[in-house]
Backbone as CSV, one residue per row, in Angstrom:
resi,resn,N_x,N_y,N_z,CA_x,CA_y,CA_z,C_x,C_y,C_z
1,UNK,-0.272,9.465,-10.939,-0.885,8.438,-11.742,-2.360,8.774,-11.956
2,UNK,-2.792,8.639,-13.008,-4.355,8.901,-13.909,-5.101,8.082,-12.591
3,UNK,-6.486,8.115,-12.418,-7.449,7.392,-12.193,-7.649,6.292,-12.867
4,UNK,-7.630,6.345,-13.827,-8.101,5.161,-14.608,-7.172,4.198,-15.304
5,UNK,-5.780,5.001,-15.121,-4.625,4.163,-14.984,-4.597,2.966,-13.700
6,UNK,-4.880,3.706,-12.731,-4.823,2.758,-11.422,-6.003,2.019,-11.291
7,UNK,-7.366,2.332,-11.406,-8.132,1.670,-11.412,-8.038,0.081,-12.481
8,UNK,-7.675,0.386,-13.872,-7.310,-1.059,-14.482,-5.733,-1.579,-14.009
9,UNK,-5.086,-1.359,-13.044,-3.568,-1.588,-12.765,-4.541,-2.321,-11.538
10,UNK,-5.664,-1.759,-10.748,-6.071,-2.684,-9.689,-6.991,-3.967,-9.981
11,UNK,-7.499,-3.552,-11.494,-8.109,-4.851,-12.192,-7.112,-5.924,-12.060
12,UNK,-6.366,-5.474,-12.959,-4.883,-6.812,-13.046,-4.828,-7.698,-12.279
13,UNK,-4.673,-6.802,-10.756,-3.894,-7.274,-9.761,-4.896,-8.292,-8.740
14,UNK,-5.865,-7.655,-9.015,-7.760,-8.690,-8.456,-7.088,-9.932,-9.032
15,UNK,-6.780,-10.052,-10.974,-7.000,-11.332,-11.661,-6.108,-12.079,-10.536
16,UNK,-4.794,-11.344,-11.021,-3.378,-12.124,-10.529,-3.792,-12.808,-9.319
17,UNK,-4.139,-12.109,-8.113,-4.261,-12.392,-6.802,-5.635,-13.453,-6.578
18,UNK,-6.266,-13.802,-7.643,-7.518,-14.621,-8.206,-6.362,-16.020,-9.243
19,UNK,-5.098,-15.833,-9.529,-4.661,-16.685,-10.635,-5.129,-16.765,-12.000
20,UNK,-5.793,-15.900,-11.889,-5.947,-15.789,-13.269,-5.032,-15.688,-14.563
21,UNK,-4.723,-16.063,-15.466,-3.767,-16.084,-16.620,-3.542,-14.315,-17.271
22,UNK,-4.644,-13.664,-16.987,-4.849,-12.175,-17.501,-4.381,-11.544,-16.321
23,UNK,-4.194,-12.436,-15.291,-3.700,-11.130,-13.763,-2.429,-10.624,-13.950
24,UNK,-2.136,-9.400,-13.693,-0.566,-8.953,-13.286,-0.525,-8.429,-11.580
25,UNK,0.442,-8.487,-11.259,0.454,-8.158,-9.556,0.694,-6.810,-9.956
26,UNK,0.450,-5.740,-9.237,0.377,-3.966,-9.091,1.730,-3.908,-8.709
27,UNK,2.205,-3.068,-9.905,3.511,-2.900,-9.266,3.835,-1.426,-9.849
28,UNK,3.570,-0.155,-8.751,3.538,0.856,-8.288,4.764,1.771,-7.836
29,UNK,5.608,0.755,-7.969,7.086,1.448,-7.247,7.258,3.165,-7.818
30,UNK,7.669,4.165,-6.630,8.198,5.357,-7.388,6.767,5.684,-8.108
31,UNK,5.448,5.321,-7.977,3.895,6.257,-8.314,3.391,7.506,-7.464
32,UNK,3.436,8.625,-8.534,2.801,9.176,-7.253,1.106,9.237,-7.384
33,UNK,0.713,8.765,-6.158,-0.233,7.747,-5.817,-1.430,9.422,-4.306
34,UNK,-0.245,10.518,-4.225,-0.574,11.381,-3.310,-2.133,11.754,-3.359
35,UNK,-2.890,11.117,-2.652,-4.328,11.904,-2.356,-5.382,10.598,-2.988
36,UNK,-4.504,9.566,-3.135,-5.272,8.347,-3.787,-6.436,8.461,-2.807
37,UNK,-7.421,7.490,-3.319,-8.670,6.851,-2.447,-8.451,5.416,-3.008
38,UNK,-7.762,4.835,-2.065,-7.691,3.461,-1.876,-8.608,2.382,-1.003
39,UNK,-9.587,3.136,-0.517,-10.437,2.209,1.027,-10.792,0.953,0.634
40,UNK,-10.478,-0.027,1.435,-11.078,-1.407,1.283,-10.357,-1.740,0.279
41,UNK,-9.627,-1.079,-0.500,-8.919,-2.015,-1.863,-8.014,-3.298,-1.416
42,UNK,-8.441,-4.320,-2.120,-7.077,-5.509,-1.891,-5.817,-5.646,-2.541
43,UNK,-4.773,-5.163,-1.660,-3.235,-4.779,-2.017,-2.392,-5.382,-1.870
44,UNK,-2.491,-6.960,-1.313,-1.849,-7.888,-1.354,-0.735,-7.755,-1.834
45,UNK,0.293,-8.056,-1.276,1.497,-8.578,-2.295,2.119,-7.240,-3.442
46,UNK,1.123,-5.992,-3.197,1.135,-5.151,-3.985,2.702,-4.486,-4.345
47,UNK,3.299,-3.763,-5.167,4.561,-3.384,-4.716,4.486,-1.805,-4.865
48,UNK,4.844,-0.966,-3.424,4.331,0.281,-4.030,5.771,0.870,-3.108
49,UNK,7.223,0.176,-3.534,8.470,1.194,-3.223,8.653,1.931,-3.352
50,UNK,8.866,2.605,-2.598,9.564,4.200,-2.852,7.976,5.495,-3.699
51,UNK,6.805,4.897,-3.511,5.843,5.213,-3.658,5.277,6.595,-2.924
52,UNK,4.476,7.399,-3.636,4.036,8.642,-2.978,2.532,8.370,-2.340
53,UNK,2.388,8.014,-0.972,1.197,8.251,-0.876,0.191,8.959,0.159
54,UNK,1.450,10.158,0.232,1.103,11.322,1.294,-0.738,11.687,1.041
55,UNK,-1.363,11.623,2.013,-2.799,12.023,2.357,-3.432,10.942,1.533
56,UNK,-3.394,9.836,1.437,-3.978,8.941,0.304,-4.868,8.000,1.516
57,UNK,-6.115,8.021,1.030,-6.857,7.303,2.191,-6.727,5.605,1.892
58,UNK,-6.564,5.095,2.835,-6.038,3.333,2.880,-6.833,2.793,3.812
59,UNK,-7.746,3.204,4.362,-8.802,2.680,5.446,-9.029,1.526,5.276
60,UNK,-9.064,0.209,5.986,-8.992,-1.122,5.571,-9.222,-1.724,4.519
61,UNK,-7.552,-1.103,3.836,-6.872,-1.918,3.200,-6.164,-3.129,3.246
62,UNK,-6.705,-3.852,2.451,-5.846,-5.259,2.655,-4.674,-5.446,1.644
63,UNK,-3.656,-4.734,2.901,-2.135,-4.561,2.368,-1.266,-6.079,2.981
64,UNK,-1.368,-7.119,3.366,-0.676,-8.087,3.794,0.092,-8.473,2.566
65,UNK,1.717,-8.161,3.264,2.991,-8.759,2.460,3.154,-7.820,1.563
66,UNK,2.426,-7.116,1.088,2.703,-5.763,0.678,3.758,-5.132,0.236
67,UNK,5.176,-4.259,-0.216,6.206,-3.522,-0.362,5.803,-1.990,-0.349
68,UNK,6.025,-1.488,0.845,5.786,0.064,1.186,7.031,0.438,1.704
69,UNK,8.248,-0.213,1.253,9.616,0.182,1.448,10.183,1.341,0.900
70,UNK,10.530,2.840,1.462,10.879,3.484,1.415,9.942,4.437,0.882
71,UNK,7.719,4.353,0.994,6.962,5.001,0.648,6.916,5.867,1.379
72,UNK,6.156,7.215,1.113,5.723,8.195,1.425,4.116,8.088,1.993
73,UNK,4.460,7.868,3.359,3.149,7.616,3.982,2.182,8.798,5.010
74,UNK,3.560,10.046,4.452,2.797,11.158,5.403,1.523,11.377,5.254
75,UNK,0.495,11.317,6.768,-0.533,11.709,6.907,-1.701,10.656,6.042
76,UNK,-1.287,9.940,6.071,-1.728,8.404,5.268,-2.987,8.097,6.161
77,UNK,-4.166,8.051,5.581,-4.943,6.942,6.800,-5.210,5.783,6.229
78,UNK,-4.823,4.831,7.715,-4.454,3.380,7.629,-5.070,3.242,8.464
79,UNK,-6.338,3.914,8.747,-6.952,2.850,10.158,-7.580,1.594,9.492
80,UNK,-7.401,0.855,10.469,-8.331,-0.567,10.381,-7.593,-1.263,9.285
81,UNK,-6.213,-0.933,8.528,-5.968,-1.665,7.331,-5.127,-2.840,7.862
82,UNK,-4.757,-3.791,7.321,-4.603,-5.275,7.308,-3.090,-4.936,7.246
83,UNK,-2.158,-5.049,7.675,-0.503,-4.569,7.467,-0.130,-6.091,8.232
84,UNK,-0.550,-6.892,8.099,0.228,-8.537,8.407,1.402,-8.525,7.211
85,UNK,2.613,-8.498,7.701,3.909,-9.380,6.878,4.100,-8.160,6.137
86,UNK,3.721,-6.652,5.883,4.600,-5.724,4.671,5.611,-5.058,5.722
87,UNK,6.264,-4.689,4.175,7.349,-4.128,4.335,7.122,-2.701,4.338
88,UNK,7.615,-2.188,5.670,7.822,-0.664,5.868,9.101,-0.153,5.859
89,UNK,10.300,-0.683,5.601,11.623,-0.118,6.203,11.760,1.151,5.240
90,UNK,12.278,2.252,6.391,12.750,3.151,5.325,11.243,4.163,5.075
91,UNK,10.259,3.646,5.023,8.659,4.302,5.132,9.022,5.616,5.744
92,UNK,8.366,6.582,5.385,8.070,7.648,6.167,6.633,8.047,6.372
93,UNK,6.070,7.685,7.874,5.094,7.481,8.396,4.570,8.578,9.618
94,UNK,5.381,9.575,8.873,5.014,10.953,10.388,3.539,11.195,9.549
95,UNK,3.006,11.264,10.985,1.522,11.767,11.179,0.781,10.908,10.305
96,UNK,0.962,9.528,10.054,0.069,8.836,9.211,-0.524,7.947,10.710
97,UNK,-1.938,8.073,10.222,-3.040,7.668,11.143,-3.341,5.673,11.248
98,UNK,-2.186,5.245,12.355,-2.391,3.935,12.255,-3.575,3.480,13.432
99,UNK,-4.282,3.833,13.109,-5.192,3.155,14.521,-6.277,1.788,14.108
100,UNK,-5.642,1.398,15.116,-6.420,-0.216,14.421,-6.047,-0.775,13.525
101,UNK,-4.814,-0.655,13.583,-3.937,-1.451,12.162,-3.857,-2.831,12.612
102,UNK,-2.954,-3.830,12.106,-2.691,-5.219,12.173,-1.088,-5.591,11.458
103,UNK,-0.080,-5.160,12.581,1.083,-5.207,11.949,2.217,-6.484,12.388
104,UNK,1.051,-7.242,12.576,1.419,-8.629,13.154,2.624,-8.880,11.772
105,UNK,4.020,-9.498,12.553,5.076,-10.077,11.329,5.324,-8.365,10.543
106,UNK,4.927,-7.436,10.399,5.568,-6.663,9.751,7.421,-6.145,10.040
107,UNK,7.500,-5.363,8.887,9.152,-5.456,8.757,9.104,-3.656,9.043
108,UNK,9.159,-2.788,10.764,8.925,-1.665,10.429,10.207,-1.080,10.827
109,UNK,10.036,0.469,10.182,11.074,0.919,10.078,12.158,1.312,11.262
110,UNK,12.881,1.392,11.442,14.083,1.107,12.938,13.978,3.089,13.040
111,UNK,14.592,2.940,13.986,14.974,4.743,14.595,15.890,5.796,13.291
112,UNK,16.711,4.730,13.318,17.864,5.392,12.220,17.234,5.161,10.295
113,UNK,15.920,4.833,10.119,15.319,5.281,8.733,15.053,6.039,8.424
């Protein structure tokens, strides 16, 4: 995905998550998103299934409730990001850097994903 594709796809999603009438929620499913710089972005509610976001920095991100179901999270850094209530099942999360996460209520992935 362009830069500047995602950058106005994260406008949208500010309105939406603001109620705004011009907001759309980010919906990312199947993006490849690999090597993003996401830090501090608010991802709320975001939907990024089956999403690529191998080496993509997420450093407190506020991902709560989120859809990272069946993403590509290799080597991901997620320190310090907000992971209350998303969905990981199915995630592939080898060597992605959770330290200081917050995965209070999250849905994570079982042995056999």
């Amino acid at each position: 995905m362009e830069k500047d594709e995602l950058k106005k796809m994260l406008e949208f999603h500010h309105k939406w998550l603001d109620h705004k009438p011009e907001g759309k929620r980010a919906c990312l499913r199947n993006a490849n998103l690999q090597d993003a710089d996401l830090q501090s972005a608010n991802l709320q509610k975001a939907d990024f299934e089956g999403a690529n976001l191998e080496d993509a920095n997420l450093r407190k991100a506020d991902l709560r409730k989120a859809c990272l179901q069946g993403a590509n999270l290799r080597w991901t850094n997620l320190q310090w990001a907000d992971l209350q209530g998303v969905n990981l099942r199915n995630a592939n999360l080898q060597d992605a850097d959770l330290g200081w996460v917050d995965l209070q209520d999250a849905r994570l992935p079982t042995a056999d994903d």
